[in-house]
N, C-alpha and C positions, 0 to 999 in steps of 0.2 A: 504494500500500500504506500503510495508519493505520500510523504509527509506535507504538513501545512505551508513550511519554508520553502520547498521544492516546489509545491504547488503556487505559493506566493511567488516564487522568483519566476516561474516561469510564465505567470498571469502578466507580471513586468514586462518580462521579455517578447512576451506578445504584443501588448501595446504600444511598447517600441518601435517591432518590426511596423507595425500597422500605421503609428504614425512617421516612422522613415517613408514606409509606400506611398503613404499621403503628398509628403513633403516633394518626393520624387514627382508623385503624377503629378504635383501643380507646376512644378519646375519646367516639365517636357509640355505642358499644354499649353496650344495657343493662346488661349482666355484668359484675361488678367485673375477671374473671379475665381473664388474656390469650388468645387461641388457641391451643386444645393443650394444655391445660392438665389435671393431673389432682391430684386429693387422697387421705385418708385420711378416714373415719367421726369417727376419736377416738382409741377406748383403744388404747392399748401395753401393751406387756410389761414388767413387770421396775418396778424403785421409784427409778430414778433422775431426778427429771425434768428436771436438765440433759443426762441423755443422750439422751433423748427428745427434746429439742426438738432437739439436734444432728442428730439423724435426720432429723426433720419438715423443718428447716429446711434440710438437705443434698438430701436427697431427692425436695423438694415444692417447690422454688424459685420457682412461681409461685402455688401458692393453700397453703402450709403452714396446719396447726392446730395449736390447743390442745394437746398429749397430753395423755390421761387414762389412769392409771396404778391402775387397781382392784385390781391385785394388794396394795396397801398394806394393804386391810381395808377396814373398815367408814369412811366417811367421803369414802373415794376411789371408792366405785362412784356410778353415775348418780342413785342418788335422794338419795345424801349429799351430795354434791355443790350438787344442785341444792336438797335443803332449806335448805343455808346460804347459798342467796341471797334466800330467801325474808322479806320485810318486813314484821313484826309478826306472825309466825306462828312457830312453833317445832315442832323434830321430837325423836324421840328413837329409839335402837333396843330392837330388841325381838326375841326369838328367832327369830322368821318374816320380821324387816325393819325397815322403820322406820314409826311411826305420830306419830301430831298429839302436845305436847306444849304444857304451860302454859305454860314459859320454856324458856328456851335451856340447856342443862347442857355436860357436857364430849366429848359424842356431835359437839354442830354444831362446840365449840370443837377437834374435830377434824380435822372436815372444812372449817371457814376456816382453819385452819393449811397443809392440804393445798394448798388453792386459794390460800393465798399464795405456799408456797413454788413451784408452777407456774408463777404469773404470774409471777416471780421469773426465774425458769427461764428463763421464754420473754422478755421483757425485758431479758434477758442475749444469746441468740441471737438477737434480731430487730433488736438496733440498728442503726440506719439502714437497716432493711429499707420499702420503698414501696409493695410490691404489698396483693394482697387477704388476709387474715390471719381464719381461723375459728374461733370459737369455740364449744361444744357445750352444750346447758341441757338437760333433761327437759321437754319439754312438759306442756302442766295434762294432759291426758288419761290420759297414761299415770305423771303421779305422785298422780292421784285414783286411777286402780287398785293403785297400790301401797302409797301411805299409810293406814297404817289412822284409822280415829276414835280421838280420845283415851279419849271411855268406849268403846270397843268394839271388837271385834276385826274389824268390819266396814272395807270400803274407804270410803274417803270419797267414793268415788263413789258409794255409795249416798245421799248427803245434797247436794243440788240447792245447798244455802247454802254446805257447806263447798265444795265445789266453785267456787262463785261467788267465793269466800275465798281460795280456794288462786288460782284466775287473776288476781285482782287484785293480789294479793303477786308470782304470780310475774314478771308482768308489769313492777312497780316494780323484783323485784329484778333481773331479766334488764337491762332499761335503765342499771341501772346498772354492772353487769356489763360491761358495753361499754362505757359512759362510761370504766368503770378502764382495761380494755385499751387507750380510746385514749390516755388520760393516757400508760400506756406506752409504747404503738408512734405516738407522734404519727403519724408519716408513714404508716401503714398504713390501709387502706380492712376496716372491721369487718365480717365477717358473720358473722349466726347463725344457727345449727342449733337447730330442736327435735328432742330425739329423740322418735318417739310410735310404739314399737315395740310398744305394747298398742294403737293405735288400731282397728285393723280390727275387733280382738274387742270393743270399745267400743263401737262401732256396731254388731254382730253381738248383742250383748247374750252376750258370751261369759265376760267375765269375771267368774270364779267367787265365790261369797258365801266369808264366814267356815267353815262348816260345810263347803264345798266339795261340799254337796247341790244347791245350785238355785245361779244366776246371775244378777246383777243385771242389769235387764230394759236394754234398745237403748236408745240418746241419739240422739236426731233430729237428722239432718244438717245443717240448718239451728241448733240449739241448737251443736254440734261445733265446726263453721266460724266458728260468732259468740267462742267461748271462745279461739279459736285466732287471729284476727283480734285480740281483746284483747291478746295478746302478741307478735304479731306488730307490731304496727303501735306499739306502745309502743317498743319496740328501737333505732327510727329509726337500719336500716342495711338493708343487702340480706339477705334473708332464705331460708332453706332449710330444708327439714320432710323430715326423716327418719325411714323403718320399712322395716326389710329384713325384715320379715313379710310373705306372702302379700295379697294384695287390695289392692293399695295404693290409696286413694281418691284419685285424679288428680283429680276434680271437686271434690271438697268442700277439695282444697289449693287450686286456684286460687279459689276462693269464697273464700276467708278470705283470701288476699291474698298467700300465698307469693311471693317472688320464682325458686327453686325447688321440685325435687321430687329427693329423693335415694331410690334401692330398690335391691332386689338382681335385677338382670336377669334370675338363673335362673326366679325369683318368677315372672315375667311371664308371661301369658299371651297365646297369641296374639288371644283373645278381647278383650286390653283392647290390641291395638296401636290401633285408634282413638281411642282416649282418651287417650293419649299423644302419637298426632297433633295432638288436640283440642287437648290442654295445650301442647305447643309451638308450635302453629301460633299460641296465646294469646301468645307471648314468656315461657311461663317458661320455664327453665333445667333441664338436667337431668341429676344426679349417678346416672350409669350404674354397678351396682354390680358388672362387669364381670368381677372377678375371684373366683368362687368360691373361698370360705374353706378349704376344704377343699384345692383345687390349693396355695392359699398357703402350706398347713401343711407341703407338701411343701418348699418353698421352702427354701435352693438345691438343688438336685441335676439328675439330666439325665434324671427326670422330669416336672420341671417343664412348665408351658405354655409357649411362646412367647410374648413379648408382642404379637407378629403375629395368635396365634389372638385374644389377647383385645379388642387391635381389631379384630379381623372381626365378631365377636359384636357390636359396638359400631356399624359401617360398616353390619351387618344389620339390627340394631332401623332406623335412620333411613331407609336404603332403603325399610322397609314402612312407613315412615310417612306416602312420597309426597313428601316434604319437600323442598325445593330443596337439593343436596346442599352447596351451600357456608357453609348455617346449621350445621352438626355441629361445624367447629371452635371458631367461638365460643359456641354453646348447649350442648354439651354436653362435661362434665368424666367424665372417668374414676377409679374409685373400686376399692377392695375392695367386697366383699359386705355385706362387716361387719365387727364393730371386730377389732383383733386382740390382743387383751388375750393370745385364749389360744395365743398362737404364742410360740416361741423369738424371742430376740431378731436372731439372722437369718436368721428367715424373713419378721420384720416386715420390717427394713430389705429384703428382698428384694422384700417383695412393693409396697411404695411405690415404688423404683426400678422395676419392673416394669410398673406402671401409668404413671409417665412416660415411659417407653419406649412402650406401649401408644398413652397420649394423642398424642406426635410422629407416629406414624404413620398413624394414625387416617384423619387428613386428607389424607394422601398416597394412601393406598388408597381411598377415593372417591373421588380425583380420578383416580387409575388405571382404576378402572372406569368414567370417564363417557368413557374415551379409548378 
């Protein structure tokens, strides 16, 4: 009969081997994130952004974000945001939003105010934090559909130069953007989000003129992917392209160089689970937008989902994907649908905890069903 000691030394030296294994597989994997891992979109609720990152950071202890805090106004939603990282270009608002501007006034000096006090925020909660650490930008796509021209009430995607304008800015200032964050979180591994939640209709030729009669005509996928690949690839960190809009373009993301693809799973159709095969079986990454916004707003109460049902939803896309079932824990991260700006403050914290609950089990239930 192993004695207590022998059995004790050897319960040790299991744990060891298992967490050497660990250490190993994160080492060789593409994915900055550990396995089982889930995040959030971006925006919160509510205007405090040290309690925001306390959440993010409580809740999301393996791939935490940025929060982004739009309830503040004008400056803290996505395109304020991202105009004030924009280099050599200036925005301004405007009753419908924000449009091009000469210089910089007290519109951007509001939204750098914002974006300090954040980073602030989060550089207060992230000390000596290691892991992978997200931050969110507006992709050129969907901030050429929303900025207007400076002479015009038109999008600047109507105009091929400004356009070309706006990605080369954004691409300098996104770079830098990250450069800061690492300044702050030395120890942290950077990734960025484009949001391009106008994309689909961008390429659809959906999105609507000034008059809101006709629609500015389709941008060629190949033109799209090269715009996005600009910014993408300027960033130099691992990369992630978000729209919890219908039709997600899985082809034209890995064409431009995504490292992943974040969407909202209800979106999906079964018509495009080959394309999703396609893209992972490529090695990208994929931010499953698992938990319908809607369930989340119920969040807490004892209608709530399970976070069992929501990885099953999760166990089921990769099942149709054909996929070897033990790529799910390290390829794919668990997410909300979308941001949760417009939730109570806990339903937000519920519905993060909810998706780390989700992502732990995830893995365990495909490996239950191959048993």
């Amino acid at each position: 009969m192993m004695s207590p000691v022998v059995t004790k030394l050897s319960t040790v030296q299991d744990r060891t081997v298992q967490e050497r294994n660990a250490q190993d597989s994160a080492a060789t994997s593409p994915f900055p994130w550990p396995a089982g891992s889930a995040t959030g979109i971006g925006s919160m609720p509510g205007d405090d952004p040290a309690q925001a990152c306390a959440v993010v950071f409580g809740e999301l202890p393996d791939l935490p974000h940025l929060p982004e805090l739009p309830g503040r106004g004008a400056g803290a939603d996505m395109i304020g945001r991202t105009a004030a990282l924009l280099v050599g270009l200036s925005a301004e608002t405007t009753p419908q939003g924000w449009k091009l501007a000469a210089r910089p006034g007290r519109d951007l000096r509001r939204a750098a105010g914002f974006r300090s006090a954040d980073l602030d925020a989060a550089e207060e909660a992230g000390q000596g934090y290691q892991g992978a650490f997200k931050v969110q930008v507006c992709g050129p796509w969907t901030l050429a559909a929303s900025l207007e021209l400076s002479r015009s009430m038109e999008p600047a995607l109507t105009d091929p130069g400004a356009v070309a304008d706006l990605t080369a800015s954004l691409a300098e200032g996104a770079a830098a953007h990250v450069a800061e964050v690492r300044r702050r979180l030395p120890a942290a591994t950077v990734v960025l989000q484009l949001d391009e939640p106008a994309l689909p209709r961008v390429l659809a030729g959906g999105v609507p003129s000034a008059s809101g009669l006709t629609a500015v005509g389709p941008v060629d996928a190949a033109i799209a992917a090269g715009r996005l690949r600009d910014v993408l690839a300027a960033a130099g960190s691992f990369t992630v392209l978000h729209s919890c809009a219908p039709e997600f373009p899985f082809r034209l993301v890995m064409e431009a160089g995504a490292g992943a693809a974040s969407f909202d799973l209800q979106q999906l159709r079964r018509s495009e689970i080959d394309t999703v095969a396609e893209a992972a079986d490529g090695g990208m990454g994929l931010l499953a937008g698992a938990l319908p916004t809607a369930d989340a707003k119920r969040m807490p109460s004892p209608e709530s989902p399970a976070p069992r049902q929501t990885a099953s939803a999760v166990v089921t896309l990769w099942h149709r994907t054909g996929l070897p079932r033990g790529g799910l824990a390290r390829q794919v991260v668990i997410t909300p649908a979308c941001g949760l700006a417009g939730l109570s403050p806990a339903a937000a914290h519920a519905a993060l905890a909810h998706c780390r609950e989700a992502a732990r089990i995830a893995p365990e239930m495909i490996e239950e069903g191959a048993r």
